[in-house]
C-alpha positions as CSV (number, residue, x, y, z in Angstrom):
1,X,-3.6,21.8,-7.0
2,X,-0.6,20.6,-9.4
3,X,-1.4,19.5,-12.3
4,X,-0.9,15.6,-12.6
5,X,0.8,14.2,-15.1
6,X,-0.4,11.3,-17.7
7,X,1.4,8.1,-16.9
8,X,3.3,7.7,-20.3
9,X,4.6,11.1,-19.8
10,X,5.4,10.6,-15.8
11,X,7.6,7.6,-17.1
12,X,9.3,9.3,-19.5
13,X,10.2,12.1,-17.1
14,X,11.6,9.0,-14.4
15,X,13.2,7.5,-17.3
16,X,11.5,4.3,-16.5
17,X,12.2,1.7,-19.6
18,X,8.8,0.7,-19.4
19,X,5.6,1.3,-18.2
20,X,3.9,-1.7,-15.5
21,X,0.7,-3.0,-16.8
22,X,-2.2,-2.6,-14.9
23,X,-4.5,-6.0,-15.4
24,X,-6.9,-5.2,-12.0
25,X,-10.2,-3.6,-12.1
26,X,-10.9,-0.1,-11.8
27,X,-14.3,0.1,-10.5
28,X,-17.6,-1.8,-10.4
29,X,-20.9,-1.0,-9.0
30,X,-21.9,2.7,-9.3
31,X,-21.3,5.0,-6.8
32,X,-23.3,6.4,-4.0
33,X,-24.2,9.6,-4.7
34,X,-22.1,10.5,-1.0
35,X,-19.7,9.0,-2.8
36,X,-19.6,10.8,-6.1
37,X,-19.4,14.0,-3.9
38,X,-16.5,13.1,-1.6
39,X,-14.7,11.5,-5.3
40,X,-15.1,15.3,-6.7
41,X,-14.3,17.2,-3.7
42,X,-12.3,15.4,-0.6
43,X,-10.5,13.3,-3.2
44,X,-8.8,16.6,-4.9
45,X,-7.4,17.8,-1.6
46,X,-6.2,14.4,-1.1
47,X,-4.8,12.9,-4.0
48,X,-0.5,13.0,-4.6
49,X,0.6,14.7,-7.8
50,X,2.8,12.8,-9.2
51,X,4.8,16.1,-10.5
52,X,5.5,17.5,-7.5
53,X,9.3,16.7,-6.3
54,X,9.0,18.1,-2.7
55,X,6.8,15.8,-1.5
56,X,8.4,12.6,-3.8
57,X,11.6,13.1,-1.8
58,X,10.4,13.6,1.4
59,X,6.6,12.6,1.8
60,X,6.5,13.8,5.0
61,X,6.1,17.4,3.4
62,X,2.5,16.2,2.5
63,X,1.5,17.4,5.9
64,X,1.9,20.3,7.9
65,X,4.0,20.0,10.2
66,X,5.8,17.1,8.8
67,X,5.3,14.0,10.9
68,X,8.4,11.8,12.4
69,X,6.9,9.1,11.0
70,X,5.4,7.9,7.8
71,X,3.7,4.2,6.8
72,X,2.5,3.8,3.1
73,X,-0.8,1.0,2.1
74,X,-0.7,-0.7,-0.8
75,X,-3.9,-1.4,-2.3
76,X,-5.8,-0.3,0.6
77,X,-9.1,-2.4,-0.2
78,X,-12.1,-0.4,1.2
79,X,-9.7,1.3,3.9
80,X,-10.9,0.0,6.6
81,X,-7.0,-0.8,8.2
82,X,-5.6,2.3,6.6
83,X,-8.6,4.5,7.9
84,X,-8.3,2.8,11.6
85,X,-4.5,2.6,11.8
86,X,-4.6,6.5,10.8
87,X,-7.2,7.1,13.8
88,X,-4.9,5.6,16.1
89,X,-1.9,7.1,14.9
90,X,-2.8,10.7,14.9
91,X,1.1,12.0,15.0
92,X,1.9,9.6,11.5
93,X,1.8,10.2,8.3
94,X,0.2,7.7,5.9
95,X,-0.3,7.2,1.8
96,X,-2.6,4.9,0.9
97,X,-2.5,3.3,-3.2
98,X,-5.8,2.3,-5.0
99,X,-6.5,1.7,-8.3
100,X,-10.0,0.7,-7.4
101,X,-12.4,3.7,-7.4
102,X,-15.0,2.2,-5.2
103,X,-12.1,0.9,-2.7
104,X,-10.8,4.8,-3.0
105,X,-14.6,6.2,-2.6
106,X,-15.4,4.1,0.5
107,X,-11.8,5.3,2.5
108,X,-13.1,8.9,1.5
109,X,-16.5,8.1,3.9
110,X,-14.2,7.1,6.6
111,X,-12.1,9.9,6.1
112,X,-15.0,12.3,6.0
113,X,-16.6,10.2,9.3
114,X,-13.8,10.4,11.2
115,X,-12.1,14.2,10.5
116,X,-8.6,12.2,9.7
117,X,-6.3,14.8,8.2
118,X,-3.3,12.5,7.9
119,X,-3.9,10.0,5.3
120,X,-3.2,11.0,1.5
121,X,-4.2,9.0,-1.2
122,X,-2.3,7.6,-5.0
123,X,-5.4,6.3,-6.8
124,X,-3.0,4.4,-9.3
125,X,-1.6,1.0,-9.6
126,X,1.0,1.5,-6.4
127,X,4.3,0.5,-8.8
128,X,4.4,3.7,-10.6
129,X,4.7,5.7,-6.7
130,X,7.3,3.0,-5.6
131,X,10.3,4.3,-7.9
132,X,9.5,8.3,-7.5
133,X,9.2,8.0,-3.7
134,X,12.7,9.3,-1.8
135,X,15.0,7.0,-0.1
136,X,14.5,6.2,3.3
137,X,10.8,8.1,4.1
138,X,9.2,5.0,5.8
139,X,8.6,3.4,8.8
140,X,6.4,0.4,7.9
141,X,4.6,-0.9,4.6
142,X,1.6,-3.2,4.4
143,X,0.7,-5.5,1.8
144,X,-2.4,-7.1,2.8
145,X,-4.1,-9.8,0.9
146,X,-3.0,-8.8,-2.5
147,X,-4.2,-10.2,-5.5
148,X,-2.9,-14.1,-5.4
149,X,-3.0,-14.6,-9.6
150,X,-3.3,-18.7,-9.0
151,X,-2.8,-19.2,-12.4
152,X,0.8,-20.1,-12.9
153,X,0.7,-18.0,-16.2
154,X,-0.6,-15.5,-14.5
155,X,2.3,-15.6,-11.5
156,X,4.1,-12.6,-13.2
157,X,1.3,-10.2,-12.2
158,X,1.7,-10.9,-8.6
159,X,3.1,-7.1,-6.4
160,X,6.2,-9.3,-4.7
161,X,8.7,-9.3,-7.2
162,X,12.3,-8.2,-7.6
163,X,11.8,-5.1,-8.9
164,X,8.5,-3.8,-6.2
165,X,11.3,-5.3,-3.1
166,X,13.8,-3.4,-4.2
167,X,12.1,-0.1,-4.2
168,X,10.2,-1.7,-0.5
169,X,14.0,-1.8,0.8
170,X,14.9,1.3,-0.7
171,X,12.1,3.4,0.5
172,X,12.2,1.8,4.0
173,X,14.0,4.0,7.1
174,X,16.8,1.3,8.7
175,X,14.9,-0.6,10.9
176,X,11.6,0.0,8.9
177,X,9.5,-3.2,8.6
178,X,7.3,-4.7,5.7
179,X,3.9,-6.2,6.8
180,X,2.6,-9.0,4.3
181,X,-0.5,-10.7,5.1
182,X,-2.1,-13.2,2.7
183,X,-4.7,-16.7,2.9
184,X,-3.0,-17.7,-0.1
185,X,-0.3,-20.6,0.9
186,X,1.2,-20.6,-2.7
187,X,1.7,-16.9,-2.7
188,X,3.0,-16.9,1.1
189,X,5.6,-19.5,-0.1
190,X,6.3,-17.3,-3.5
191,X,6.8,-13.9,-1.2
192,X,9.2,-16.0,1.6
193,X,11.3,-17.1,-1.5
194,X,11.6,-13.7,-3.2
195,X,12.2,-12.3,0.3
196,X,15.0,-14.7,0.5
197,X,16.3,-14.3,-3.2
198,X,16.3,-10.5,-2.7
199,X,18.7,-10.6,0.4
200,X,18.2,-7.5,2.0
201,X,15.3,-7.6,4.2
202,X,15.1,-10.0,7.6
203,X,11.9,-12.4,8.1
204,X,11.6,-11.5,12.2
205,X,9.8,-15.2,12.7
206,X,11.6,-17.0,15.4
207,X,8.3,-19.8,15.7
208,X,5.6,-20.6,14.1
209,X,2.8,-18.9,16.3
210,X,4.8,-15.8,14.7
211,X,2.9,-16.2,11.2
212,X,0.2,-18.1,12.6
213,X,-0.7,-15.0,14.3
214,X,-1.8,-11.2,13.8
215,X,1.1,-8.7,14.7
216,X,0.4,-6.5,17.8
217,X,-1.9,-3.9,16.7
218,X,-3.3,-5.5,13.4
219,X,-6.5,-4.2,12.0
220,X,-8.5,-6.9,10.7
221,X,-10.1,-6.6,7.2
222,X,-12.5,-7.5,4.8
223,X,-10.4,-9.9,3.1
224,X,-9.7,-11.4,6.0
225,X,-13.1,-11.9,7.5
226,X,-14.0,-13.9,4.1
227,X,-11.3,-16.0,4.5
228,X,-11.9,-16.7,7.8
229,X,-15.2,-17.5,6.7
230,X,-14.5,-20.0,3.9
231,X,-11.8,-21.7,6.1
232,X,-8.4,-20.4,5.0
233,X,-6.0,-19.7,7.0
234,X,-4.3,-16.5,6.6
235,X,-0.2,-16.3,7.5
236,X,1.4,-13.0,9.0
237,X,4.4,-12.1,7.7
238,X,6.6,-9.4,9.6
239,X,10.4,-8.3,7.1
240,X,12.7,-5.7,8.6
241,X,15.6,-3.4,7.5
242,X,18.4,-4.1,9.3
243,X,19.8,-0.6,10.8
């Protein structure tokens, strides 16, 4: 297994002018000792080096035989979407990013349940992947009920921003699509206007019922579920790359 490199050198390397902040958690309760096991020994076989410039150019070169198409998770959660979307997919490719070590130790158990062999895994904030990946390696991206920061001063730490777009539209095949769900109406409205400002992917809502409901095929979550619970409504948001 390659050898991966610390962060502040990895940024140097990519000539990055500075190095995101990471302001999340990166774990909580203790793990299971199932978990601990799979963390030590699934995770290993799993995990992206970021030094290794095959597979940054074409992810697809992560598996053997290279899929036809790719779709990338960020912030996964617990992995319950990324875990079921790979089941039914078993000719795709995914990458799943997770900071959160118990988020990243819980998809491991579904991995190991389920005998997926197409799912590999950046256990980092997902903006340091973003800028290495190659151009043009992905069919579809979820963001799924990121972390809203409601604080206004805290707005700059929201994912949806110029800089994370740009690398979404980069990264994106023409005629790949970015899937955004949130319950958050503020940080629907914020992602709709940087969507805009950015100018290079379409919203595909032609009426409301569009955002109003799941896409064809969506894989309800955790997050969800709360808000459901708790009476929010969550909005579905559906951006493609024109071909």
């Amino acid at each position: 297994m390659k050898r991966t490199l610390p962060v502040s050198e990895l940024m140097t390397d990519r000539n990055r002018i500075t190095e995101p902040r990471f302001f999340g958690r990166r774990k909580s309760r203790p793990l299971k000792p199932r978990q601990q096991r799979l963390m030590e020994e699934l995770l290993p076989a799993l995990r992206i080096a970021a030094d290794d410039d095959a597979w940054m150019k074409a992810p697809a070169h992560l598996f053997a035989p290279p899929p036809e198409h790719m779709a990338l998770e960020i912030g996964f959660g617990g992995g319950e979407h990324l875990a079921r979307l790979a089941a039914q997919r078993p000719d795709w490719g995914f990458i799943g990013c997770e900071p959160f070590i118990n988020g990243v130790a819980k998809l491991l158990s579904q991995i190991a349940d389920a005998g997926l062999d197409n799912i590999r895994i950046w256990d980092d904030d997902a903006r340091l992947l973003l800028p290495l990946l190659g151009s043009e390696q992905f069919d579809e991206i979820y963001l799924l009920y990121p972390d809203p920061w409601p604080k206004k001063k805290h707005r700059k730490r929201r994912f949806v921003g110029p800089e994370t777009l740009e690398d979404i539209h980069r990264i994106l095949k023409p005629g790949g699509r970015f899937f955004f769900a949130s319950d958050i109406p503020d940080y629907v409205a914020w992602t709709l206007e940087h969507v805009r400002r950015h100018g290079k992917l379409m919203w595909l809502a032609e009426r409301p019922e569009d955002w109003r409901q799941p896409w064809p095929g969506w894989q309800s979550t955790r997050y969800e579920a709360k808000a459901l619970r708790e009476g929010r409504t969550p909005a579905y948001l559906i951006f493609a790359k024109p071909e």
